[in-house]
C-alpha positions as CSV (number, residue, x, y, z in Angstrom):
1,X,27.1,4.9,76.9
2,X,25.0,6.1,73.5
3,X,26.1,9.5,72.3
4,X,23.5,12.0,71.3
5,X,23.7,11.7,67.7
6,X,22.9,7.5,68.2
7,X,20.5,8.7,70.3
8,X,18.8,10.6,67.9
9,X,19.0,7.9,65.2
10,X,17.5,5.4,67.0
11,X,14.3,8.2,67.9
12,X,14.5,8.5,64.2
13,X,14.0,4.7,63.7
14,X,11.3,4.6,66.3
15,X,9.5,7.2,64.8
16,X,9.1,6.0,60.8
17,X,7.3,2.6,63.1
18,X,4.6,5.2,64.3
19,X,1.5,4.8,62.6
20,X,0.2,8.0,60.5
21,X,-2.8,9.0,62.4
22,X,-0.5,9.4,65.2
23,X,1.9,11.6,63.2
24,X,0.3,14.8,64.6
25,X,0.3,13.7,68.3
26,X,4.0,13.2,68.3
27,X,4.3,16.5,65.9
28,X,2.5,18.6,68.8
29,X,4.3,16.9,71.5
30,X,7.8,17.4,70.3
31,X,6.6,21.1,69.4
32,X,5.8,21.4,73.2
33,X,9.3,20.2,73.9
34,X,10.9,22.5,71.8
35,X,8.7,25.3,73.5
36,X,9.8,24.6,76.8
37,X,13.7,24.6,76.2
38,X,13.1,27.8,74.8
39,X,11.6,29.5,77.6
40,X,14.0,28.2,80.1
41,X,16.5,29.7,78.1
42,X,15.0,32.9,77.8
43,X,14.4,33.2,81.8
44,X,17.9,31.9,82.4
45,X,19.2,35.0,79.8
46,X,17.7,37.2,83.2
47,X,20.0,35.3,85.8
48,X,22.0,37.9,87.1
49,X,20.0,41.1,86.0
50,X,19.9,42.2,89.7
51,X,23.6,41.6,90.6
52,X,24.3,45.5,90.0
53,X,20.7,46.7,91.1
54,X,21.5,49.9,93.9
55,X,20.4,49.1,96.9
56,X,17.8,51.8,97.0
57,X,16.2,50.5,93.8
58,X,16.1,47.2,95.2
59,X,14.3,48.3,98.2
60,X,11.7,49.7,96.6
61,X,10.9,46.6,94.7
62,X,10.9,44.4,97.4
63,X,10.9,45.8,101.0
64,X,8.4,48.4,99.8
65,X,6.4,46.0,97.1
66,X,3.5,45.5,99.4
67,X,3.2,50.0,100.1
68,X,3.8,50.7,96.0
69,X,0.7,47.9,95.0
70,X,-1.8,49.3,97.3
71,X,-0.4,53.0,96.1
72,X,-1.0,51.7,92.1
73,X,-4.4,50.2,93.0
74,X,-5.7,52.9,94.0
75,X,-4.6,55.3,90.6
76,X,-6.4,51.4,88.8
77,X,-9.6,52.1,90.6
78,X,-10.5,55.8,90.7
């Protein structure tokens, strides 16, 4: 099995064999990468947020989600 650190050497490797005018494709694509681990850590920081939520509170955000829109829409429109 490779570990991660000969992992990352031989993506190392590959990369000084890319071409230079492809430099910025692979620069953009790994910054992608880097984006996306970041925001599943950032939503996975909420797991849990409505373990301790009172059951009142949680009612109205979801039983009653559908009563409190059309209630906000109509303060939005007039």
């Amino acid at each position: 099995m490779i570990t991660d650190t000969q992992r990352r050497n031989q993506i190392l490797r590959r990369i000084s064999r890319i071409p230079k005018d492809k430099l910025k494709d692979l620069d953009e694509y790994v910054s992608k990468l880097e984006h996306s681990v970041g925001n599943k850590s950032r939503t996975l920081s909420f797991a849990g947020s409505w373990q301790d939520l009172d059951d009142d509170v949680f009612d109205d955000l979801t039983v009653n989600l559908i009563s409190n829109r059309k209630r906000n829409r109509r303060r939005i429109d007039e």
